[in-house]
C-alpha positions in Angstrom: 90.9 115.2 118.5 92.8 112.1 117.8 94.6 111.5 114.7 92.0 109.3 112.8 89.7 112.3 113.3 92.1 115.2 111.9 92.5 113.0 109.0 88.8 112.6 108.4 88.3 116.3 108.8 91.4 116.9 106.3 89.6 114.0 104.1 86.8 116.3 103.6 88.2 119.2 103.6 90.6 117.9 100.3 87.0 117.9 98.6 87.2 121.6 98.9 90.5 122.4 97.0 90.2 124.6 94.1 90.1 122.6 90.8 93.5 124.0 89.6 94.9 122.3 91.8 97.9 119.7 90.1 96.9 116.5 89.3 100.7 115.4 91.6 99.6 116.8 93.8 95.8 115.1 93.3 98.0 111.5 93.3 100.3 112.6 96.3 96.9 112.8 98.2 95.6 109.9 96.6 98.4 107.8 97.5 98.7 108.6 100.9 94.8 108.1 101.7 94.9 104.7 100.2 98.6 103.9 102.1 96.3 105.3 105.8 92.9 103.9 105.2 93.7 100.7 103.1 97.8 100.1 103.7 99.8 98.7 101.7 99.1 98.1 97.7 96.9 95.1 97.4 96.1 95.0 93.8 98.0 94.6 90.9 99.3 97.2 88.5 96.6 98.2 86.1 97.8 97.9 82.3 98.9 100.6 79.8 95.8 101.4 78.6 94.9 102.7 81.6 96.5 106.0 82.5 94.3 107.1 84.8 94.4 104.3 87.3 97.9 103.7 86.5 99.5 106.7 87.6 96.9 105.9 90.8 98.4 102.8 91.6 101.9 104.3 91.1 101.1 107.0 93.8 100.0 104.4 96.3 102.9 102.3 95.6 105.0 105.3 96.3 104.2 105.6 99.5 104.0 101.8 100.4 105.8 100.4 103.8 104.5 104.1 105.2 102.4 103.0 108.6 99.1 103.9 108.1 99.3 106.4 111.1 102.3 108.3 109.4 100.4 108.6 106.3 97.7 110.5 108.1 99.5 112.5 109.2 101.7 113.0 105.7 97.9 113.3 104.5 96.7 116.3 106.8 100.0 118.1 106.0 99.9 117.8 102.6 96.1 119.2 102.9 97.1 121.7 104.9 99.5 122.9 102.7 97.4 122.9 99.5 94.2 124.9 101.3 97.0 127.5 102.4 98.6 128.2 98.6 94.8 127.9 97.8 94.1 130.9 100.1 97.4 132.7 99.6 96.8 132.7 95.8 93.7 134.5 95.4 
């Protein structure tokens, strides 16, 4: 299975993760499957009034300048790592 693959299966398999799980943790993800499947930030910042899609854009800005193959892979680990607390903590 090639890389592009693993991070679709991880992609779906984030869907799954129980809904305690943190909302960092929710914007780590997020940031790093915007940095592999769009790159680098391409909008601008959204404005105050705008939490939500603020602290969005602030996860994907994060992780800008990461390739998009090594945010994949950041992706899938940081999937795998949730599902496995997930697991561990029931």
């Amino acid at each position: 299975m090639g890389l592009k693959e693993e991070f679709e299966e991880h992609a779906e398999k984030a869907k799954t993760l129980p809904e305690n799980t943190s909302n960092e943790n929710k914007l780590i993800l997020y940031g790093l499957y915007k940095q592999a499947t769009v790159g680098n930030v391409n909008t601008s910042r959204p404005g105050i009034f705008n939490m939500k899609d603020r602290a969005k854009w602030d996860a994907w800005k994060a992780v800008e300048g990461k390739s998009q193959e090594e945010a994949m892979g950041d992706y899938i680990t940081k999937v795998k790592q949730l599902l496995e607390g997930a697991s561990g903590s029931t």
